[in-house]
Structure formats: C-alpha cells, structure tokens
N, C-alpha and C positions, 0 to 999 in steps of 0.2 A: 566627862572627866569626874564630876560629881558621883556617880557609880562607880569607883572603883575603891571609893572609902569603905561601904559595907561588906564587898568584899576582903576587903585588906582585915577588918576588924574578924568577919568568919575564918580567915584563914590562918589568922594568928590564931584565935580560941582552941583551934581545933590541934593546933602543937601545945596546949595542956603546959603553957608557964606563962604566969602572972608578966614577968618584965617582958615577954615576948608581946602580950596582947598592949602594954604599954608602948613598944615600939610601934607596932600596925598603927594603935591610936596616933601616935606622934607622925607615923606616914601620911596617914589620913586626911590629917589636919593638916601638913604639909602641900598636900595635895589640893584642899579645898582652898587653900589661902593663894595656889599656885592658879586659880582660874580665871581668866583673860578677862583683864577690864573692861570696860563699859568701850563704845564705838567712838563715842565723846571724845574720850581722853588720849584714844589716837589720830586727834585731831588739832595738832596746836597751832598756833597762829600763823598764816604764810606770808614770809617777807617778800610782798610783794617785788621786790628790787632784783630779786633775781628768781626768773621764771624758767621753767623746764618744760620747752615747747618741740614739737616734732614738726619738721617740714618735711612736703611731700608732694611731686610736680609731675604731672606728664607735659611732656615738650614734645610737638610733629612738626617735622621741617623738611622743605623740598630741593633734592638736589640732584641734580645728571649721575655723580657718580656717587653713588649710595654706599657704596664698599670702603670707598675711601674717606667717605663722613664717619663711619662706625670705626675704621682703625684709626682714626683723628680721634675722635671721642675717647676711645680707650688710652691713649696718649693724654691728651684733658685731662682724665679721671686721675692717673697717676700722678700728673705734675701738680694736682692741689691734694695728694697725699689720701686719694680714696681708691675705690677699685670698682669693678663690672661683674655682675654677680649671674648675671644672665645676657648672651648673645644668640639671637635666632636670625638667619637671613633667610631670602629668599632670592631667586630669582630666575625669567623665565625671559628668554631668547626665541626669535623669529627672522622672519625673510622680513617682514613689513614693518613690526615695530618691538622693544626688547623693551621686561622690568625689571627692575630691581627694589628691595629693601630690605633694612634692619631693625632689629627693633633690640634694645639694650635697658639691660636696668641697672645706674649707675648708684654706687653709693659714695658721697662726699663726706666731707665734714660740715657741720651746720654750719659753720662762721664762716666757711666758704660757698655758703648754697646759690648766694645773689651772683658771684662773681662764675660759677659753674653755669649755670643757667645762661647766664648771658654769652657766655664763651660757645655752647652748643649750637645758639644761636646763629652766632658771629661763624659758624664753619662752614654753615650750608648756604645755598642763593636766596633762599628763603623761609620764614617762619609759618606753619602753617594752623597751627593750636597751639595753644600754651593755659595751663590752667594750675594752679597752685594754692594747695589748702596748709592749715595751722592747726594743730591741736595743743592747750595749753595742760599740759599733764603734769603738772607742779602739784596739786592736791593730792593726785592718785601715787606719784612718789615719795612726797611725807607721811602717808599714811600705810604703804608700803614697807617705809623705814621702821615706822613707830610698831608695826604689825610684829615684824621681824627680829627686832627688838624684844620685842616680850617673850617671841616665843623661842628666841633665843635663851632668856632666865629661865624660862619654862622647862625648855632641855636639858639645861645644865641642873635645874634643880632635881627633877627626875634623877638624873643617871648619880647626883650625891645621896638620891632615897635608895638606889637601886644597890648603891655601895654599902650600905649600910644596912640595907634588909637581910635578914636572920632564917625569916618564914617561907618555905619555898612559893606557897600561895601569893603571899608580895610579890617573891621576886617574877613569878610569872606575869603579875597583872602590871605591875614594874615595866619589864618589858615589852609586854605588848603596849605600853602606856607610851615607854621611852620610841618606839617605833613608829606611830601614830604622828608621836608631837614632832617629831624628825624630818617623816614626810611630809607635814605642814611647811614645815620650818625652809625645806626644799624647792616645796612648789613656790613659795614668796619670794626667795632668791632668784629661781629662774623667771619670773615675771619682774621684778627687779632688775635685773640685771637685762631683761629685752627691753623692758620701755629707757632703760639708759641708754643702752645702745642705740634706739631709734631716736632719743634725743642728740646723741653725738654726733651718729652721723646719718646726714637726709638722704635721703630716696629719691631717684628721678628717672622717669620711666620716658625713655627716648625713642622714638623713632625715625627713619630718616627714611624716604621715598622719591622715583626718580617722575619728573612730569608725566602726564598722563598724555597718551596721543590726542586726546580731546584739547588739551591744556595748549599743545603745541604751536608754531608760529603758525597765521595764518595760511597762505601761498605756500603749498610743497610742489609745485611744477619745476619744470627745467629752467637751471637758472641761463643757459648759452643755445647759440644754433645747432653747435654739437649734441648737448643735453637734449635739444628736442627733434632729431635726427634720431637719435638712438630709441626714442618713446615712440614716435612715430613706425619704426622698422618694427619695433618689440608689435606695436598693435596688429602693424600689418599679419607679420607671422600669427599672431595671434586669432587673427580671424581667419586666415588658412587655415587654422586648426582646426577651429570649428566648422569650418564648411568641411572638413575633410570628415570631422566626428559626425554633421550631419548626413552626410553621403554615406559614411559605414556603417550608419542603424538605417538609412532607407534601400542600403542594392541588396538585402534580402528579400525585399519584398518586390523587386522589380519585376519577377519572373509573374509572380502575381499578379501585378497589373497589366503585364503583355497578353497573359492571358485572357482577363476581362476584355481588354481592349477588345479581340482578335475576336470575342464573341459576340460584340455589339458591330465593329466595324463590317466584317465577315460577309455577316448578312447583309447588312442594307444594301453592300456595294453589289452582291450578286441580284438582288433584287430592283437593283439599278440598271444591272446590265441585260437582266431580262428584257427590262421595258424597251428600253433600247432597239434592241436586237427584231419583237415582237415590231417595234413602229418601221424601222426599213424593208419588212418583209411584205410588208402589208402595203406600203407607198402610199405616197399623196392619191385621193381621191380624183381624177378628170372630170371638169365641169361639162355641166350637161347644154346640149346647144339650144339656141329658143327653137320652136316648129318651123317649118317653111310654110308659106301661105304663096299660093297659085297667083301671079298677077293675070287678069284676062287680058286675052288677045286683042287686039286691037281691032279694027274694026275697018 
C-alpha cells in the first residue's frame, strides 16, 4: 500500500503543474493514513454471553429397511426447517442374503441440532456410532467483522481518491489499488459469510445400514416338518447332482481303464489256463509197487 505514494508523487511531477503534484501529495497522504491497523485493534472484547459455535455429528444406525430410514430422514430434515445436501445409497441382492445402505449429509438448524440427532436415532432399530464435536468460532468472526470493516473505509476511501485524481499515473495506480483492496474485501465476506452459515445451521453426516448376516439370529434351519421335508429333498437332489457331475468327469476315462485292465488281467488268466491244461495232460503219477520177495517152499 505504502508504495504507491512515490509513485503517485512521480506521476504527478511528470504532468508539469504545481497544484497537480499537491494533489498526488494529498493522495498520498490519504493513502498512507488509509493503512490497516495493527492486529490488536481488530480484536475487541468477546461478550462471552453469546457465543458463535459450529456443531457437527456423524450418527450410524442399524436397520432391516435402509431405504426407508433415508426417505424418513429426508422428511426429519424438512420438518425442523433444514435440508439434505448429499444422498448415496447402495445396495446388493442375492439368493442367500441382500444389503442395503445410505448414507446422507443433513443440514439443520443449530437450535435444532440436539432435537435432530435424537429423531435420526429414534427411526432406525438401532444406534450404531454417534460422535459429535464443537468448534467455538466467536473470535475468528469478530475479527472477521472488524477485518471487513476496515477494509470496507479502505475501499470507499480509494474509489473518493480515485474520483478526484487529475493525473492519469494516479488514476492507474488508483485503480489497480481500488481492485486489490476490493478482492480483499471479497475474499473476507465470503469467509464470513461461510463460517455464519456453518454456525446457523449444523452438519450431520448419517448413515443407515441393514444387519449384517453375521449379526443375524442365531438358528436359520427349518422352522416346521414341511420346512424340513423340503431341505432334506433339496439335499438329496443335490447330491444326485453331484454324483451325476462325478460320473461325467470320470466316463472319459473309462475306455482307459478297460484297457489297462484287459492288459494286466489278459495275461495272467491265459497263463492260468496254461498251467491247467499242461497238469491234466500229464495226470497223476501211479505209485510204484514194493518188490515181491520169494517165500521158500516148504519142506
């Protein structure tokens, strides 16, 4: 900011008239006197009594029908005068077991944040996390004020230099001065104006999810004789199946194993009937008689 006095003072000079380089001067000084006070002084007392606080929750809660906790919630939101700024669901269906969930980012009103909260609660079967923080932002918006403020006079004092500048070189460094102070002046509004917002109204980051199969009731067998009539027929067909799957990966290979067989079996039986055949042809051996021995005559 400081630099743009000695320019303001060369570019009057150089337009060659006395009352002109007394106006630069008089910008100048205008300009130096325009420069932002000390940090201090945009810091004044905070009346504790009324504080500028931001709340901000995630809440998970468990329930069978997760679609209809999320259009519940969206209903909640509106009847305490907030809205849903973000909805994502999911979910995934099967033969054995199906999920579901939501997941929502609600925005309320602060003065309503305790009474929301516990309503999101109140929708589903159960609460599953809940976790809730505070931030007290009451200094960073007084000081925000007091920022905005200044460079509020600041702007306004520029663009009465700028009305009033004579010297094109003013009016240039004017300009680029008045644009500068502008975009300042800009970006502290929209920061202002978002931590009000986020004091107004709280943040709750929801989601809802349906029990997990693990979660489930213990005992899922058949509750009747019919129930378990019907498990039992399912199983039977079911192991048909599989014997029938086993059988159709092994009768490729059966021609194969008849074969093997037929090479081991084959032989031995021919080599069986040999023997056989060899021992009836040949017959039992006849035993051999003892000698005969002469008895003498008798006498």
């Amino acid at each position: 900011m400081l630099a743009a006095a000695p320019l303001l003072l060369f570019g009057c000079s150089n337009a060659g008239d006395g009352g002109g380089s007394q106006a630069a001067e008089g910008e100048a000084a205008d300009l130096v006197e325009d420069a932002p006070a000390p940090e201090a002084s945009a810091n004044p007392q905070v009346d504790t009594g009324d504080r500028a606080v931001v709340y901000e929750a995630v809440l998970e809660v468990e329930d069978p029908d997760a679609e209809g906790i999320a259009e519940a919630a969206w209903d909640l939101a509106e009847s305490f005068g907030g809205f849903v700024t973000a909805d994502e669901r999911d979910r995934a269906t099967g033969e054995e077991a199906s999920y579901s969930s939501a997941h929502l980012v609600l925005r309320v009103p602060s003065e309503q944040f305790t009474a929301a909260m516990d309503g999101l609660s109140a929708l589903a079967e159960s609460e599953r996390y809940r976790a809730v923080t505070t931030e007290d932002v009451t200094e960073a918006t007084v000081d925000l004020d007091a920022h905005i403020a200044t460079k509020t006079a600041s702007v306004e004092r520029v663009r009465g230099l700028l009305a009033e500048a004579t010297s094109v070189t003013a009016i240039l460094e004017l300009e680029a001065e008045l644009a500068e102070r502008e975009g300042e002046l800009a970006s502290l509004e929209s920061q202002l104006e978002d931590l009000q917002d986020r004091v107004a109204m709280s943040t709750i980051d929801f989601t809802v999810v349906t029990p997990s199969a693990a979660e489930a009731a213990g005992y899922a067998g058949p509750d009747s004789f019919w129930d378990g009539v019907v498990v039992g027929f399912k199983g039977a067909v079911n192991l048909l199946v599989g014997v029938s799957v086993v059988v159709g990966i092994l009768l490729p290979f059966l021609p194969v194993a008849a074969l093997v067989a037929a090479a081991v079996i084959v032989p031995v039986r021919w080599t069986r009937k040999r023997r056989n055949a060899r021992a009836l042809l040949v017959g039992p051996m006849a035993p051999v008689a003892p000698p005969m021995h002469a008895t003498p005559p008798r006498q």
